[in-house]
BALO-604651 format. One record per residue (C-alpha): residue number from 0; residue in one letter; x, y, z. Coordinates in nm, 2 decimals, decimal comma, padded with zeros to 4 digits. Example, Ala and Ser with C-alpha at 12.3 -4.5 7.8 and 13.67 -1.06 7.14 Angstrom:
! residues 2
(0 'A' (01,23 -00,45 00,78))
(1 'S' (01,37 -00,11 00,71))
! end
This chain:
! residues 177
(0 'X' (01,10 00,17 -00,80))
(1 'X' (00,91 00,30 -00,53))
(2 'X' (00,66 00,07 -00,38))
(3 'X' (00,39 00,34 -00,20))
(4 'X' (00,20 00,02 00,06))
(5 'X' (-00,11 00,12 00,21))
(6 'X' (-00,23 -00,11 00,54))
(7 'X' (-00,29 -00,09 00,89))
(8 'X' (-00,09 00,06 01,23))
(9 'X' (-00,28 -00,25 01,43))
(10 'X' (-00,12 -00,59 01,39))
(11 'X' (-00,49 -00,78 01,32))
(12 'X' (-00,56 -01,09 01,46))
(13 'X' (-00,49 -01,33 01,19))
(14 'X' (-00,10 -01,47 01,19))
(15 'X' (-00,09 -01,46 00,84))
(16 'X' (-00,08 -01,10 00,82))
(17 'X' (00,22 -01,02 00,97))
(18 'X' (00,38 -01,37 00,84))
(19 'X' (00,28 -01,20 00,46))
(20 'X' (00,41 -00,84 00,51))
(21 'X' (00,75 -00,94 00,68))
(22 'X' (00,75 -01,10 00,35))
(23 'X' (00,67 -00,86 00,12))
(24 'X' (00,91 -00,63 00,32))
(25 'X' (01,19 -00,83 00,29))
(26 'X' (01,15 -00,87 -00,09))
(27 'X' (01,09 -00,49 -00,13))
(28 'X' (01,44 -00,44 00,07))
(29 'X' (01,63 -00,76 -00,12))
(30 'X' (01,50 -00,62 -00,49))
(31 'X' (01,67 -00,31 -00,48))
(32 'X' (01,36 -00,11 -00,46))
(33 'X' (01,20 00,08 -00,21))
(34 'X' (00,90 00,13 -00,01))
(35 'X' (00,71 00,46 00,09))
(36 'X' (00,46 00,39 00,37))
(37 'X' (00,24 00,61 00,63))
(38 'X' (00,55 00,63 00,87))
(39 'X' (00,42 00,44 01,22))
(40 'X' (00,59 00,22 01,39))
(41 'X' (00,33 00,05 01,53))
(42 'X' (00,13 -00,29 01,43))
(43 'X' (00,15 -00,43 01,03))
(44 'X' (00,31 -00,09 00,89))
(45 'X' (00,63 -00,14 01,18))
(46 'X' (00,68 -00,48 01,10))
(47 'X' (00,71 -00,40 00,68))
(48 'X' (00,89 -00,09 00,76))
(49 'X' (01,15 -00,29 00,99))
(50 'X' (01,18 -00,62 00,76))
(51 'X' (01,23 -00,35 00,45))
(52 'X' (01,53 -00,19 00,67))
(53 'X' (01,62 -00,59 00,77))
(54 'X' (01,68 -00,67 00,45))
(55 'X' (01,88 -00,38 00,34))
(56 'X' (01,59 -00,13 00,16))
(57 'X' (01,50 00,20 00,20))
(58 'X' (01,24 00,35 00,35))
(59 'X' (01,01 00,68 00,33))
(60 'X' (00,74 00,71 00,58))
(61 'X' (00,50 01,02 00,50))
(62 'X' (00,31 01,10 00,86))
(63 'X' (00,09 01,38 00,94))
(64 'X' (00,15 01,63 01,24))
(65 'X' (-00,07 01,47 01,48))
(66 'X' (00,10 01,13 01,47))
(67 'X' (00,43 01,29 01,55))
(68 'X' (00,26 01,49 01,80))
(69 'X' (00,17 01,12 01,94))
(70 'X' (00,48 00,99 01,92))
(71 'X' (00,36 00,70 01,68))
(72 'X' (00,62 00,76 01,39))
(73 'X' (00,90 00,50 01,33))
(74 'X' (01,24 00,66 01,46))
(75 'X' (01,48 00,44 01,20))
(76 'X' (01,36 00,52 00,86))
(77 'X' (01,58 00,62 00,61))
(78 'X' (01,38 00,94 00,51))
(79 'X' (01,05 01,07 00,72))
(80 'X' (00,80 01,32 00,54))
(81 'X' (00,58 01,53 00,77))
(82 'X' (00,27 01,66 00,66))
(83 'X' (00,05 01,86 00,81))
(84 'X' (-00,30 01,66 00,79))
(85 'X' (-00,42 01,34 00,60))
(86 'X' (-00,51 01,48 00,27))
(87 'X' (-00,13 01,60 00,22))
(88 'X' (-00,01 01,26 00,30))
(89 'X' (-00,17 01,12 00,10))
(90 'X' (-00,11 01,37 -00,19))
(91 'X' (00,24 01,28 -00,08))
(92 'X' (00,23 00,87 -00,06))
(93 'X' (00,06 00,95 -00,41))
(94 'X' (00,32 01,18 -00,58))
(95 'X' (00,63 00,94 -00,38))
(96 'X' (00,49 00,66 -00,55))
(97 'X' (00,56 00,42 -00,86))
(98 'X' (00,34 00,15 -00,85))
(99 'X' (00,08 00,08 -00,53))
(100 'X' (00,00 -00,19 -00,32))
(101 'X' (-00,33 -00,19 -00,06))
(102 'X' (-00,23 -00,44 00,22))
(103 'X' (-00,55 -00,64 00,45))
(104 'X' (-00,63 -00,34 00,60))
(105 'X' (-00,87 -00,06 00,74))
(106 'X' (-01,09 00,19 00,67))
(107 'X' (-00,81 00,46 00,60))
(108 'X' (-00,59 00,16 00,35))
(109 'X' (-00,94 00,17 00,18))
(110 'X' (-00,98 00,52 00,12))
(111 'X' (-00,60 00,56 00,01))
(112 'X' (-00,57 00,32 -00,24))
(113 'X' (-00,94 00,39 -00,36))
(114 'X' (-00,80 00,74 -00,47))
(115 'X' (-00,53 00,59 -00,65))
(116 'X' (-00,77 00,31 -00,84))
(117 'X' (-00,98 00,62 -00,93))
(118 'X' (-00,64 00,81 -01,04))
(119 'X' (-00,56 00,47 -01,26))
(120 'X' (-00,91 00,48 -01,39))
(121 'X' (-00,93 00,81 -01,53))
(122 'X' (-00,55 00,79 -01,67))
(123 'X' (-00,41 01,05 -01,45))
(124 'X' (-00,21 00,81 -01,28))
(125 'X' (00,02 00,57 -01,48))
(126 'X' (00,09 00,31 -01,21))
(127 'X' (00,02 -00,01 -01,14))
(128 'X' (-00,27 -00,03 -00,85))
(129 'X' (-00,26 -00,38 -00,69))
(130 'X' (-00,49 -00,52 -00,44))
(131 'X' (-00,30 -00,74 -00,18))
(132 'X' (-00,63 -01,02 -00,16))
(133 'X' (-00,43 -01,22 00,11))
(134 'X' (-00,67 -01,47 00,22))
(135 'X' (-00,96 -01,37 00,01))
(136 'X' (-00,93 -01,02 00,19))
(137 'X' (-01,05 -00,80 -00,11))
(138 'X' (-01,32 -01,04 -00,23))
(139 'X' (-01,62 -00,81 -00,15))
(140 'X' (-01,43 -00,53 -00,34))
(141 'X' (-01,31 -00,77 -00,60))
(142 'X' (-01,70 -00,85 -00,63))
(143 'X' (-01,82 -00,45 -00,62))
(144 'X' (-01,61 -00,37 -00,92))
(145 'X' (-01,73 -00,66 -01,13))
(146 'X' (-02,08 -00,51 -01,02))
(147 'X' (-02,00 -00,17 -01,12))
(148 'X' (-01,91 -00,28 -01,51))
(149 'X' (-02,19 -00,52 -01,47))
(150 'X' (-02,43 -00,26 -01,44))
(151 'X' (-02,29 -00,02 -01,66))
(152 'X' (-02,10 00,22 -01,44))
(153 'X' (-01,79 00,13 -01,49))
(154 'X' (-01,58 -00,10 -01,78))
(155 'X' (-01,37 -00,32 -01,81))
(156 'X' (-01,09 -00,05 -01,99))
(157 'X' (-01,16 00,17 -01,67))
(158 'X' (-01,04 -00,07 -01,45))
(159 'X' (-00,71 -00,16 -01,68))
(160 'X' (-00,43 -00,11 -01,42))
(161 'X' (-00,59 -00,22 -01,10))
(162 'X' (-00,50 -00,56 -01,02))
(163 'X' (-00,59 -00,83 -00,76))
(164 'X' (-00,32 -01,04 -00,64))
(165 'X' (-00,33 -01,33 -00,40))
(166 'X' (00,05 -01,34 -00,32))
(167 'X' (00,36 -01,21 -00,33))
(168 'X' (00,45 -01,38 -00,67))
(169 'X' (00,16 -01,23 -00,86))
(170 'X' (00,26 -00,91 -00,68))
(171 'X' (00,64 -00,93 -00,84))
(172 'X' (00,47 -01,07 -01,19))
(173 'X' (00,23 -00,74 -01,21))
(174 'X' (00,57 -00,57 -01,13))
(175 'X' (00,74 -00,71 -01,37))
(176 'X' (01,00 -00,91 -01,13))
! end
């Protein structure tokens, strides 16, 4: 299976983080599956890339132009993808992907795996979409889509498929592991 992981190129300032995605990276690389990413090596999505590889996985990073052009893309992966802007990656990560995990991260993990909830939602995406709530992370967007079917924009059956998970063992349950 390819696991498409959205998070961040900056290494946060909580511990936990990195503790949690060496983690999930080594379990991605151990489970025989493996893990498409954005392609940096810097911060969060080096350390998952590099425990994935650790632990004997492989590895597709999908990175636009401009980050090569800045020299930010990780030179050990076991396949690179290089788009020429965002929206193809992300088309890409998308089209790579079996199942999708959003990682604590920032403004660009949101907009990435909020196309792929919305691709879940309408049924044009058959993929599990899970939200990594490490540390009560996702709680506002946990809340916001409670509010959207509260008030009638949204249901319950539109959300079938997007998950929240507060570790990596109801990660592997959603996956089936």
């Amino acid at each position: 299976m390819n696991i498409t992981v959205y998070l961040g190129a900056n290494e946060g300032n909580d511990p936990s983080l990195r503790k949690a995605v060496e983690e999930l990276g080594t379990w991605i690389g151990m489970s025989g599956n493996a893990l498409v990413y954005g392609g940096s090596k810097s911060g969060l999505m080096g350390a998952l890339a590099d425990s994935v590889l650790n632990a004997g996985g492989e590895v597709t990073g999908v990175e636009p132009q401009l980050f090569i052009d800045n020299e930010l893309q990780h030179e050990g992966l076991t396949k690179l993808i290089v788009t020429k802007d965002m929206p193809e990656r992300k088309t890409q990560m998308i089209e790579l992907g079996d199942a999708f995990i959003a990682f604590p991260g920032g403004t660009g993990t949101l907009e990435e795996i909020a196309e792929v909830m919305s691709k879940v939602s309408l049924k044009h995406l058959n993929a599990a979409c899970i939200i990594y709530n490490l540390n009560s992370y996702y709680d506002g967007m946990k809340t916001l889509l409670n509010h959207m079917v509260e008030k009638g924009l949204s249901s319950k059956e539109r959300q079938t498929g997007i998950y929240f998970a507060e570790n990596l063992d109801d990660i592997k349950q959603i996956l089936g592991f």
